[in-house]
C-alpha positions as CSV (number, residue, x, y, z in Angstrom):
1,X,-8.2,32.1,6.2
2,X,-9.6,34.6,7.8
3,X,-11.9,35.0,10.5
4,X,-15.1,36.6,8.6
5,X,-14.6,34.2,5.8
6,X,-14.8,31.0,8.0
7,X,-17.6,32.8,9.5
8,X,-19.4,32.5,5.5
9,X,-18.9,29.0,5.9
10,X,-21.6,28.4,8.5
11,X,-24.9,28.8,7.0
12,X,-23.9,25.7,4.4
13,X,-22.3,24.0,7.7
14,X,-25.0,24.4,9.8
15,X,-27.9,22.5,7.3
16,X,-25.5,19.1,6.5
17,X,-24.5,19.3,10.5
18,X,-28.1,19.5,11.5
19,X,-28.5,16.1,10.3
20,X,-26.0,14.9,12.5
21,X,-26.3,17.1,15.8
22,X,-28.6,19.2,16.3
23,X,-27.1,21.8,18.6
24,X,-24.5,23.0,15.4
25,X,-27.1,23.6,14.0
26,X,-28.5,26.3,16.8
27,X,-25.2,27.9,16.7
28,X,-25.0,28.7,13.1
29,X,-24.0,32.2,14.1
30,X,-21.2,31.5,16.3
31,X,-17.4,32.0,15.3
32,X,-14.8,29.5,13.7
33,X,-13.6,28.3,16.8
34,X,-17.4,27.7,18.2
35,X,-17.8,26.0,14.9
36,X,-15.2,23.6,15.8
37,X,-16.2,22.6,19.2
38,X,-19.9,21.7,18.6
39,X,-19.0,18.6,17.4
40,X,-19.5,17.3,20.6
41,X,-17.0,14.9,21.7
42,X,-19.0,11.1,22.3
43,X,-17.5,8.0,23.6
44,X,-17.4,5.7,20.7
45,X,-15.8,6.2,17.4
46,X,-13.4,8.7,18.2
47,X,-10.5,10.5,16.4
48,X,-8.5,13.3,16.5
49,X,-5.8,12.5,14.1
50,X,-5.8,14.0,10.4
51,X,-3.7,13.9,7.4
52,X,-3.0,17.3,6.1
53,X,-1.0,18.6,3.4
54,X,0.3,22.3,2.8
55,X,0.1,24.3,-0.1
56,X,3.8,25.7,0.3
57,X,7.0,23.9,0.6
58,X,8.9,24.6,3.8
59,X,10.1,22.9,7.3
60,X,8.0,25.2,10.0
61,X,5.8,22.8,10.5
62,X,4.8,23.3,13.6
63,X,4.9,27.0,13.7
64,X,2.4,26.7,11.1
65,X,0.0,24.4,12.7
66,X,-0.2,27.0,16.0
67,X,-1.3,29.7,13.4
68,X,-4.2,27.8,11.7
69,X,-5.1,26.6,15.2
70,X,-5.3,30.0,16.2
71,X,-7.7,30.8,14.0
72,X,-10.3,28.5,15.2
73,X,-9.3,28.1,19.1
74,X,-8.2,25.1,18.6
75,X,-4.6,23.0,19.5
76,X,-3.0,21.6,16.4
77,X,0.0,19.1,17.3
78,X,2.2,17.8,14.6
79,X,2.9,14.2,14.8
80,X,5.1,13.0,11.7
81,X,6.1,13.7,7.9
82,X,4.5,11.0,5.6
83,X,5.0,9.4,2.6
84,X,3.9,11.1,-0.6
85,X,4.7,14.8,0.7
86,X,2.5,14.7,3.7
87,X,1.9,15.4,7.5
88,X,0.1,13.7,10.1
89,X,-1.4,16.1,12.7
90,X,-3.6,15.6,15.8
91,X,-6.6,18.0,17.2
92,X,-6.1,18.8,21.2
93,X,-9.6,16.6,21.6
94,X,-11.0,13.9,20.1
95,X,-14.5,14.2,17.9
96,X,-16.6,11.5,16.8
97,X,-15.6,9.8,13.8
98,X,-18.4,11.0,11.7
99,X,-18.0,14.6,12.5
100,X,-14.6,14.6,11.5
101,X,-15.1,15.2,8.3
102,X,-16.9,17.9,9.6
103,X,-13.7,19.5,11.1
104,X,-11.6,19.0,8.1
105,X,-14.1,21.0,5.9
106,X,-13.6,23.7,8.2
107,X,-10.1,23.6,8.3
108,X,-10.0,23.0,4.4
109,X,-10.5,26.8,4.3
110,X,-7.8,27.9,5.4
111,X,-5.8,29.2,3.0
112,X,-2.6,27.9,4.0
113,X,-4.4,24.8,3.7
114,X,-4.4,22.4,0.2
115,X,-6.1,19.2,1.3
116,X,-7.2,17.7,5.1
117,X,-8.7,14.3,5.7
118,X,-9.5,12.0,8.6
119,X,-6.9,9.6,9.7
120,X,-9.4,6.7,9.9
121,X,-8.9,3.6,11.8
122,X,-8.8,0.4,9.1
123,X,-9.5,-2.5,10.6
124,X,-9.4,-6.1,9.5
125,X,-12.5,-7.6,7.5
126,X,-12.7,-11.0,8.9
127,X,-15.8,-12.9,10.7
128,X,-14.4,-15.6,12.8
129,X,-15.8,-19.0,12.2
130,X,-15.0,-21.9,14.9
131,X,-16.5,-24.7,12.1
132,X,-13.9,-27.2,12.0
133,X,-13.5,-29.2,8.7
134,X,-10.3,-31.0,8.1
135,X,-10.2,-30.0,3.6
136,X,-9.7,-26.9,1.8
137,X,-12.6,-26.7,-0.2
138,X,-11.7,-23.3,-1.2
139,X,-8.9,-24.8,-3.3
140,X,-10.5,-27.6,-5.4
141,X,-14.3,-28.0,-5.1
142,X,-15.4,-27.1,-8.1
143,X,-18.6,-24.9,-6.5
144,X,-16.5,-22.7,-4.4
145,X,-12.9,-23.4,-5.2
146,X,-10.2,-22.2,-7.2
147,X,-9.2,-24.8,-9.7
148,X,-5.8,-24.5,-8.0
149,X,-4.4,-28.1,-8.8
150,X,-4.4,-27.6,-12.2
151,X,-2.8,-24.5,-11.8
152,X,0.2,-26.1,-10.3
153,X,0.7,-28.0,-13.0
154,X,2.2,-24.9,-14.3
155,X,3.3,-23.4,-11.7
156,X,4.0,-23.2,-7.9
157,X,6.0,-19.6,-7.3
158,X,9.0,-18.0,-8.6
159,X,11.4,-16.7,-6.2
160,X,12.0,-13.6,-7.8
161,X,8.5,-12.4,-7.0
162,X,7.0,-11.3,-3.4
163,X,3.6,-10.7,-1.6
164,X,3.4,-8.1,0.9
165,X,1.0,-9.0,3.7
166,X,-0.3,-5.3,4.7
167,X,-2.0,-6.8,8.0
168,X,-1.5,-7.2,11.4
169,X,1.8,-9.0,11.3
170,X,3.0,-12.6,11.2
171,X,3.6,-14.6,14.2
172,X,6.4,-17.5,13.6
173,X,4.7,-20.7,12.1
174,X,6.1,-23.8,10.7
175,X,4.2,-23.7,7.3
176,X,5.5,-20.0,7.0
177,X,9.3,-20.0,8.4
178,X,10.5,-21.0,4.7
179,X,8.2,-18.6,2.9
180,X,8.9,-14.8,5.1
181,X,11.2,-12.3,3.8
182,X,12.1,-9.1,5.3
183,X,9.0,-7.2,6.7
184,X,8.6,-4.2,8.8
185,X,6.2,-2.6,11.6
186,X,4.7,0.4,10.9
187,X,2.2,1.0,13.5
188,X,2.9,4.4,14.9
189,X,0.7,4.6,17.9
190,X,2.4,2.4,21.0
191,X,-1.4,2.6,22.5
192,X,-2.4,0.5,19.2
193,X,1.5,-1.9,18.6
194,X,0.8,-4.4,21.7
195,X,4.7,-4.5,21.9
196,X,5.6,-1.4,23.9
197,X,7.3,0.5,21.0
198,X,6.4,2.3,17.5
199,X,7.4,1.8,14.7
200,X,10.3,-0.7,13.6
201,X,11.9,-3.6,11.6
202,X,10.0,-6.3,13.4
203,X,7.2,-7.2,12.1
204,X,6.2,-10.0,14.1
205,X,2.8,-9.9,15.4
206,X,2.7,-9.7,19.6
207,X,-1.2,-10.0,19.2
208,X,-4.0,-7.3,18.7
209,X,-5.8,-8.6,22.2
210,X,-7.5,-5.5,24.1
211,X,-10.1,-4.0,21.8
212,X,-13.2,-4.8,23.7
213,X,-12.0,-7.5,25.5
214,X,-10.9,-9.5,22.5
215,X,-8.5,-12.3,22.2
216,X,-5.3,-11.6,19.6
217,X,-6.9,-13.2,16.2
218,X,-3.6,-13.3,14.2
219,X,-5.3,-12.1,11.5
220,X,-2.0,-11.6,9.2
221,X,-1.0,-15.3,10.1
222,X,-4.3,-16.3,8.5
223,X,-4.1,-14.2,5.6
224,X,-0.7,-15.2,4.8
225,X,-1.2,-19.1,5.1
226,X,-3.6,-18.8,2.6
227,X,-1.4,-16.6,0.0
228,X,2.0,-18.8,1.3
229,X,1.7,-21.8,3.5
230,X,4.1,-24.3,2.4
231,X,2.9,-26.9,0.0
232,X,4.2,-31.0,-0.7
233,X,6.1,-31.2,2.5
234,X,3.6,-33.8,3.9
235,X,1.8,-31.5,6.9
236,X,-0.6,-29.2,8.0
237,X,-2.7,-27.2,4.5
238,X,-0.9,-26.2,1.3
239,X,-1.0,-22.5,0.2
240,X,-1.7,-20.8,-3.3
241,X,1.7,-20.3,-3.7
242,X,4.8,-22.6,-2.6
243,X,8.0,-21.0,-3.6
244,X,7.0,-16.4,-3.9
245,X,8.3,-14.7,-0.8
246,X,5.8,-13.1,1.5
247,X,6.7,-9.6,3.3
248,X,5.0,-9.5,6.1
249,X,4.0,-5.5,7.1
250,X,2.4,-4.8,10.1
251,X,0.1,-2.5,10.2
252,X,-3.1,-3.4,12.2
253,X,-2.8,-3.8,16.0
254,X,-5.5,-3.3,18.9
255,X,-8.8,-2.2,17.5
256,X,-7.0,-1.3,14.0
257,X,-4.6,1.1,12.2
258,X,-4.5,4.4,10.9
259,X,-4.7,5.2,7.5
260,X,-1.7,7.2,7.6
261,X,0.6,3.8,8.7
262,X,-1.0,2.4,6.2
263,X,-0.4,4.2,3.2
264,X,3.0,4.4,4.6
265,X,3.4,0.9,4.4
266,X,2.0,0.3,1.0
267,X,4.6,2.7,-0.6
268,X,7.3,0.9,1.5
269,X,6.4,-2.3,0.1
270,X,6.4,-1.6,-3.5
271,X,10.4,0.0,-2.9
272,X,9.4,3.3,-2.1
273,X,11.0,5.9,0.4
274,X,9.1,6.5,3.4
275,X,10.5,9.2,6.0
276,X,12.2,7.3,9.2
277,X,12.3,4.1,7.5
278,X,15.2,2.2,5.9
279,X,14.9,0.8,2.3
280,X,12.7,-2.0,1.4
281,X,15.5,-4.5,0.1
282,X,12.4,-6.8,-0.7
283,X,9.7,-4.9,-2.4
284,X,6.7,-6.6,-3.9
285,X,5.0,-6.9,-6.3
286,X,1.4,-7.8,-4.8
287,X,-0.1,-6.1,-2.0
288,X,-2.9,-8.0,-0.2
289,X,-4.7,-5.0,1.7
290,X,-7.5,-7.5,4.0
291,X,-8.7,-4.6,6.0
292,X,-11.2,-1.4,5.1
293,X,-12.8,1.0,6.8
294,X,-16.4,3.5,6.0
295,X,-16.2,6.1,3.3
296,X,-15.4,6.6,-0.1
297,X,-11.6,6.6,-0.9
298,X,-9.4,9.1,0.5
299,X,-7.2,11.0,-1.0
300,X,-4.8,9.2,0.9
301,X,-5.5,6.0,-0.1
302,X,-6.2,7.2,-3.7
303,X,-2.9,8.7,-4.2
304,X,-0.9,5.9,-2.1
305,X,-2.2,3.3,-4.7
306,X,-1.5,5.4,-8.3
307,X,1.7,5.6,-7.0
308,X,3.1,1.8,-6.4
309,X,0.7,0.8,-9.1
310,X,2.6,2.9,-11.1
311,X,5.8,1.0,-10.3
312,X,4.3,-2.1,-11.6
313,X,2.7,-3.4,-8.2
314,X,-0.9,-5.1,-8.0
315,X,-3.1,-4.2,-5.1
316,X,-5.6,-6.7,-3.8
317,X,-8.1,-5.8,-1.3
318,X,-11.0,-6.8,0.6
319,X,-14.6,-5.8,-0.4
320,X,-15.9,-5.4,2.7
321,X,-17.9,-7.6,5.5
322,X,-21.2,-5.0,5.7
323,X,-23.5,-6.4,3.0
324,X,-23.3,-2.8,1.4
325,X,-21.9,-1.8,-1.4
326,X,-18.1,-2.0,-1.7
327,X,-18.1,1.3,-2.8
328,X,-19.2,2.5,0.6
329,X,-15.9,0.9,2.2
330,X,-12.4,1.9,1.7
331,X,-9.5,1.1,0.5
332,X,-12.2,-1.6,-1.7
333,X,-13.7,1.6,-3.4
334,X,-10.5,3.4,-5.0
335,X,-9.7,3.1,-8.6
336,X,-7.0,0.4,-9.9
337,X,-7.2,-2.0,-7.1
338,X,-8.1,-5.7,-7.6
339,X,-11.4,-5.5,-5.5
340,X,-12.5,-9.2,-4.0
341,X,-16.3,-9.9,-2.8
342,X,-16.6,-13.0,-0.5
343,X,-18.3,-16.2,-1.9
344,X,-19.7,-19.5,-0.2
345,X,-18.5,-23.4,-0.4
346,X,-21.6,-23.6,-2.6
347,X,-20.4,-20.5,-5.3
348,X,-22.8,-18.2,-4.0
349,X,-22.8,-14.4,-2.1
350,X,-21.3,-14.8,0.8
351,X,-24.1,-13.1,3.7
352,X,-21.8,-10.8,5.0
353,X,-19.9,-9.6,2.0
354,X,-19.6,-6.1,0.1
355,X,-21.0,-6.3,-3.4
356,X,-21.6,-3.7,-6.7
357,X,-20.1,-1.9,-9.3
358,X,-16.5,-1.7,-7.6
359,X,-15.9,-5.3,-7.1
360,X,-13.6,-7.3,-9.5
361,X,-14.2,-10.5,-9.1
362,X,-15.1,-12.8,-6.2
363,X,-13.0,-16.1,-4.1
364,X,-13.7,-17.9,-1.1
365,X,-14.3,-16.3,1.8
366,X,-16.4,-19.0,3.5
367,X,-20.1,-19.2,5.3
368,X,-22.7,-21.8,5.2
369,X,-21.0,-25.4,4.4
370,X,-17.7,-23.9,6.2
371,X,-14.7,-21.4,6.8
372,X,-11.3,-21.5,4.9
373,X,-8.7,-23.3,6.6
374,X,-5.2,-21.8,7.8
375,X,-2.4,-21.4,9.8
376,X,-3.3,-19.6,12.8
377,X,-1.7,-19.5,16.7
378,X,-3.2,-21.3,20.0
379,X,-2.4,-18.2,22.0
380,X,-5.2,-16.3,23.0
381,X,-3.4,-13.1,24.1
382,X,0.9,-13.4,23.5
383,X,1.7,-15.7,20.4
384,X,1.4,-19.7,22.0
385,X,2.1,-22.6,20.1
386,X,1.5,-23.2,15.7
387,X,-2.8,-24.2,15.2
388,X,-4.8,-24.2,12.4
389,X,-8.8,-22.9,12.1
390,X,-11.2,-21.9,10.1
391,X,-11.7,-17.9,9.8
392,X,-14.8,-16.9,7.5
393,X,-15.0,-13.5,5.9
394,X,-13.6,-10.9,2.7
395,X,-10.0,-10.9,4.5
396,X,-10.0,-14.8,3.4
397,X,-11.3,-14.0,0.2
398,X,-8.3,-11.4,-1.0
399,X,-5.3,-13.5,-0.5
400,X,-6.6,-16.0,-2.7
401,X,-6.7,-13.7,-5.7
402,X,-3.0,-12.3,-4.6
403,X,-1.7,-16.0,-4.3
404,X,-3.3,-16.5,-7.6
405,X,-1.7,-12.8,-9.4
406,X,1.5,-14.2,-7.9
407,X,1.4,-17.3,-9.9
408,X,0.6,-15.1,-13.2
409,X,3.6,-13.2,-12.5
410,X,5.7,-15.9,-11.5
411,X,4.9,-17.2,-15.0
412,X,5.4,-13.8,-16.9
413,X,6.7,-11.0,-14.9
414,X,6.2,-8.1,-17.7
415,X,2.3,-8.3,-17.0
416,X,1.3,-4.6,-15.8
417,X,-1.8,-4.4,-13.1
418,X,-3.9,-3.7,-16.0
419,X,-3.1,-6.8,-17.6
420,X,-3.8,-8.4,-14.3
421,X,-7.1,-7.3,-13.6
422,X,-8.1,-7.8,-17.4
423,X,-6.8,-11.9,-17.7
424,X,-8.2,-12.3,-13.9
425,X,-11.9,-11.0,-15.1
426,X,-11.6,-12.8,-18.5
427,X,-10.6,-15.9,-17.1
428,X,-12.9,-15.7,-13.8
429,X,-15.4,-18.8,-14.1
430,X,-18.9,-18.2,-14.3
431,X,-21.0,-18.2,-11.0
432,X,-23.3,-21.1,-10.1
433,X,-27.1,-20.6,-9.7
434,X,-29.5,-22.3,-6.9
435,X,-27.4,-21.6,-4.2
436,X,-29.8,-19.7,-2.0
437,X,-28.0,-16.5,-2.6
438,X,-26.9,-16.8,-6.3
439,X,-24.1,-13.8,-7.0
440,X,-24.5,-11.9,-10.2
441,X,-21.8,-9.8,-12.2
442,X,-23.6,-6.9,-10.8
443,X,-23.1,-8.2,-7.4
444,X,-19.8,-10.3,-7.4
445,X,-18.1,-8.9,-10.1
446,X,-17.1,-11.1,-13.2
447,X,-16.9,-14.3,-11.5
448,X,-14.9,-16.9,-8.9
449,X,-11.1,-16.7,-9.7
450,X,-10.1,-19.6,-11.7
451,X,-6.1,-19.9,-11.2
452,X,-5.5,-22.6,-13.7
453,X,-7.9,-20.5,-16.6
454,X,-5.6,-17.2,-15.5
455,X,-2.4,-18.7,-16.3
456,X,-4.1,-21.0,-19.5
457,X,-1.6,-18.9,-22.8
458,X,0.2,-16.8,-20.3
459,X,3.9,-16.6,-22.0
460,X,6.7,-16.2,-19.9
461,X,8.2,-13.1,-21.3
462,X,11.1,-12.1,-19.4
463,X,11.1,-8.2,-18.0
464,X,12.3,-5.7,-20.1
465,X,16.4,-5.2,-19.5
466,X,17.0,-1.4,-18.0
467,X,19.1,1.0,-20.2
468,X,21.6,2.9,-17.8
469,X,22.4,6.2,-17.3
470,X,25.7,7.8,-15.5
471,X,24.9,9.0,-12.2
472,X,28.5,9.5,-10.7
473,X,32.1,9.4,-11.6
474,X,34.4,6.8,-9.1
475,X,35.0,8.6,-5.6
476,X,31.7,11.1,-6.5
477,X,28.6,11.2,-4.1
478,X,25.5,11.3,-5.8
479,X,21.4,11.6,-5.4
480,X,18.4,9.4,-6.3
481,X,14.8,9.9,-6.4
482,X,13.2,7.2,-3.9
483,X,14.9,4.3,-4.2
484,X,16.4,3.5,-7.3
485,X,18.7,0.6,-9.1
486,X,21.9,1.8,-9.0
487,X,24.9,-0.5,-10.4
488,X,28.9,0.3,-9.6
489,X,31.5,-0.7,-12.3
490,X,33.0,-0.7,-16.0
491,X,32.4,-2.9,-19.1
492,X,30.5,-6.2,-18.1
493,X,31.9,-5.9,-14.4
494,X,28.8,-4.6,-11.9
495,X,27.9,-4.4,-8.5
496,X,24.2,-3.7,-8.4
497,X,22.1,-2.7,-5.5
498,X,18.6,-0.3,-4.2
499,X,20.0,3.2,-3.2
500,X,17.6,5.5,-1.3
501,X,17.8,8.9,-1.0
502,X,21.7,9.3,-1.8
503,X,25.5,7.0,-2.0
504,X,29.0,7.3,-2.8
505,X,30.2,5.8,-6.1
506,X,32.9,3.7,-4.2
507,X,34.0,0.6,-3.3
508,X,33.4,1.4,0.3
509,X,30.1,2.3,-0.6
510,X,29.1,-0.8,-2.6
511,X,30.7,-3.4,-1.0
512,X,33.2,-4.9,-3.2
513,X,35.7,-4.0,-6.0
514,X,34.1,-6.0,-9.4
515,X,37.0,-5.2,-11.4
516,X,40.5,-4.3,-9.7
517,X,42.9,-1.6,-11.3
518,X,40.0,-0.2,-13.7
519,X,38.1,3.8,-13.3
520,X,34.5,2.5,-12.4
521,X,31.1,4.7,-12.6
522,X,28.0,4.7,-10.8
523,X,24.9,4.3,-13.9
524,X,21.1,4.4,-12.6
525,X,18.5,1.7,-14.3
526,X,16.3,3.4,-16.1
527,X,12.9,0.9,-16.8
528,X,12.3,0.6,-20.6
529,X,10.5,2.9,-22.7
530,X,11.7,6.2,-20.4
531,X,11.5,9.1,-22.2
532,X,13.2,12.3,-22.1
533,X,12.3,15.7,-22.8
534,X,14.8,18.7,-23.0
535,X,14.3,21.3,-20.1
536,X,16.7,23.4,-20.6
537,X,19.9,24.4,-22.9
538,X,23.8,24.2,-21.4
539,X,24.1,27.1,-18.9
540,X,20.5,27.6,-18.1
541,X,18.6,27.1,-15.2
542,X,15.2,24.8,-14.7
543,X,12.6,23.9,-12.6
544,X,10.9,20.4,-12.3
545,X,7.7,19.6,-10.2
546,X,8.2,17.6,-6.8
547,X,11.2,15.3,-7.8
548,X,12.4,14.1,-11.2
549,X,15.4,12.3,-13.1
550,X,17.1,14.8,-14.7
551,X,20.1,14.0,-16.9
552,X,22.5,16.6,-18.4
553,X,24.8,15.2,-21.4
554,X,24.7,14.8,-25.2
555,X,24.1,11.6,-27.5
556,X,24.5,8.8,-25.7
557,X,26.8,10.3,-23.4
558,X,24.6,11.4,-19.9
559,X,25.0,11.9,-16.0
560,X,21.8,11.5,-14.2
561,X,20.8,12.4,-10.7
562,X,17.4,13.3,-8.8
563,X,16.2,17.1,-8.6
564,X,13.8,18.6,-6.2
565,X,12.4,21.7,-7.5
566,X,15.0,23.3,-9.5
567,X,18.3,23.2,-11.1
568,X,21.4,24.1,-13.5
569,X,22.3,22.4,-16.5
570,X,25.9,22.7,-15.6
571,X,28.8,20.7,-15.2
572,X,29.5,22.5,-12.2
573,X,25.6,22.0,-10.5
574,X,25.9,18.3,-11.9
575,X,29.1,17.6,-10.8
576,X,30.2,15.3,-14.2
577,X,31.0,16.4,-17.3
578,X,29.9,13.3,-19.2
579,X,31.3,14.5,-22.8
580,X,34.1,17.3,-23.3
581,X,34.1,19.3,-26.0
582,X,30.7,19.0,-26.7
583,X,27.2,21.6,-26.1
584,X,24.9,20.0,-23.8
585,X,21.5,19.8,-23.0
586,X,19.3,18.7,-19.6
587,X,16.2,16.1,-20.1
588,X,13.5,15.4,-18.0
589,X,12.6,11.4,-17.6
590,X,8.8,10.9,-18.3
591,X,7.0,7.2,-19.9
592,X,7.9,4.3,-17.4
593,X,9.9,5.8,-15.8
């Protein structure tokens, strides 16, 4: 952009900044870069981090950043690549949070520029309660509860589903040593981790401690008692969900976590590639999100969810511990999440809890008559020895809904997030009245969750088998978009495993021979009801948009492999001729795929 256009900016700048500080305002005739810096820097609420993305492909990064900088007089660092084809980047100073927005507007207009956003702190939605009652009301009572005995009855957890914990990590707990799988740490800032390093594969909470003063309030460890603790085995409390796995991802540490880590993390949980991390060999199929921050849904957070909700994941999040509407807080305001307002032992509107149009449906999240019970640590700073307490607030409320979607898809796996939300809200049971602060389906959305009414006619219908696809002949490298299914054999003899990014169709490279003395082939699943359409003729070239399955073949006859951009339908480009003899054409994969 250039300098007289971000000067045409100002007038329209200057009347919403007024509102906010007056001096802008004064300076509505000063240059881009005095633009910029009268968004005076104050000592709460600060940030200086942003998520930007560029409108042109390319790897000078950095070189671009010093340009657009330029323009304004201002220091842009780059910091990291991000999921979903974007960039964190950091301003030289730090501006208040609420005139951040203000800088990314400016910035916006430059033309090199497609989309800039805050990189806004999330932090966890939780009101600590020190009540001390010895029963979990929140499962049974038939006020406040959950109906969750009866739902037992049908089922307690099937293995082959998983619940990832997007929190502040899990510290080591009895009740939750049977239930953990996998789990990774993807807190960025070693300021914010409390365990002297960035990111990594432990995701083990060390304690948030420091924000304020605070003790560590093992928040995740909370959160995931609730959606996990181990049930029948004759101690401590009893979790929705006995047998599911729970992924623990850490993304919360002291004071919070950047939206950036956690969008990250939500796309690593649902099997997704993310830059610098290795491939999620346990993705889930819930997400139980108990944190939010101000504003309307990001882009970020917008696009993060369409795409692992397209992949067949359920997100669950908090509504929000303001007393506002929920669709004032984010991540509880984006469309196709499973938004959760708080209620009371009694049934009715938690005090502190997020209400309106956005909210689903409401659960326990505790208040007058007492907290929800959990598994929590003794340790005030460091992790100490296992404890139990009571914790009141919307981060309690979520995981009750994602222990209860687990159940539904432990029972029938096909259900989409759709279906989810739909049988949740038609099965929700009806709020009580003459609780002092009765909820409303305007206010609490269509009722209390009701696990045992959710799974009431739920038929277990087994997911759909995958068709395959040829990806690579024996001995032949190949690529994949993301991570993808890939299986290594011939006739009914497979070695199947999640390749990310690219592999070798090889022994070596899968780990075992499943059929000795015979040519095997490398075949990518393919989810039913993909759909191809022809992009181009044998010997042409073709262009796709971002990254697609592309596969190049005839009849039934195909080799498959990722393309970024563009390509040539060509045995040569694909590197396997999957039919001799016969005119080919390329396909693009669309539907489920």
């Amino acid at each position: 952009m250039q300098l007289s256009s971000a000067l045409q900016l100002l007038p329209r700048l200057a009347l919403s900044a007024c509102l906010v500080i007056a001096p802008f305002a004064a300076r509505a005739g000063a240059d881009a870069s005095a633009s910029l810096r009268q968004l005076v820097d104050e000592p709460t609420e600060l940030n200086d981090r942003f998520i930007l993305r560029f409108k042109q492909p390319g790897t000078e990064y950095r070189a671009r950043l010093t340009a657009i900088g330029g323009v304004f007089g201002e220091r842009l660092e780059y910091v990291r690549e991000m999921s979903g084809g974007a960039h964190v980047v950091r301003l030289g100073r730090r501006v208040m949070r609420r005139d951040a927005h203000e800088v990314a507007r400016l910035l916006a207009g430059d033309d090199r520029i497609a989309s800039i956003e805050p990189d806004t702190l999330m932090r966890a939605l939780v009101v600590p309660n020190d009540v001390q009652f010895a029963q979990q009301w929140n499962l049974f009572e038939p006020l406040g509860g959950i109906n969750l005995p009866a739902a037992w009855d049908t089922t307690a957890g099937s293995p082959a589903i998983r619940v990832a914990v997007i929190d502040t990590g899990v510290v080591p707990h009895a009740e939750l040593a049977a239930r953990l799988v996998g789990g990774y740490d993807f807190i960025s800032s070693t300021t914010a981790s409390n365990d002297g390093d960035g990111r990594d594969a432990d995701a083990r909470d060390p304690g948030d401690h420091g924000c304020n003063g605070a003790a560590s309030s093992w928040h995740g460890t909370h959160v995931a008692g609730i959606i996990g603790a181990a049930g029948n085995n004759g101690r401590g409390i009893a979790g929705v969900n006995w047998v599911s796995g729970v992924v623990p991802v850490r993304v919360l540490g002291r004071c919070g976590g950047y939206t950036s880590d956690i969008v990250d993390a939500m796309r690593w949980a649902a099997g997704m590639a993310v830059p610098g991390a290795p491939a999620n060999p346990y993705p889930a199929r819930v997400q139980n999100l108990s944190l939010g921050g101000g504003g309307a849904c990001s882009s970020s957070f917008q696009t993060a969810i369409d795409d692992v909700t397209a992949r067949g994941t359920v997100v669950v999040v908090a509504a929000g511990n303001d007393n506002a509407d929920a669709g004032t807080t984010q991540p509880a305001s984006c469309n196709g999440v499973i938004t959760v307002a708080a209620t009371t032992r009694s049934g009715g509107k938690a005090a502190y809890s997020n209400f309106g149009s956005k909210v689903t449906l409401a659960a326990p999240g505790g208040g007058a008559g007492g907290g929800v019970l959990s598994t929590l640590n003794a340790g005030a700073t460091s992790p100490g020895a296992d404890a139990y307490a009571q914790y009141q607030g919307p981060s309690m409320a979520a995981p009750h809904v994602s222990g209860v979607v687990s159940l539904m898809l432990s029972v029938n796996p096909a259900l989409t997030p759709v279906q989810v939300a739909l049988r949740l809200k038609s099965s929700a049971r009806a709020f009580p009245t003459g609780t002092g602060a009765d909820c409303t389906t305007d206010l609490c959305g269509a009722g209390i969750v009701d696990a045992a009414a959710s799974l009431v006619g739920l038929v277990a219908t087994p997911a759909p088998a995958p068709t395959w696809s040829l990806v690579a002949g024996e001995g032949q490298a190949f690529n994949v978009s993301g991570t993808q299914t890939v299986r290594y054999g011939s006739g009914s003899n497979w070695i199947t495993r999640e390749v990310t990014g690219s592999g070798t169709c090889s022994n070596t490279g899968f780990g075992g021979d499943p059929i000795f003395g015979v040519v095997k082939r490398c075949e990518i699943a393919l989810a039913a009801g993909t759909t191809w359409t022809v992009i181009a003729a044998e010997g042409q070239a073709f262009s796709v948009s971002g990254t697609r399955t592309v596969r190049y073949g005839s009849g039934t006859s195909w080799s498959a492999q990722a393309v970024t951009g563009s390509g040539a339908c060509t045995n040569t480009w694909f590197g396997n001729d999957p039919i001799y003899g016969v005119v080919k054409v390329c396909a693009v994969a669309s539907g489920t795929e």
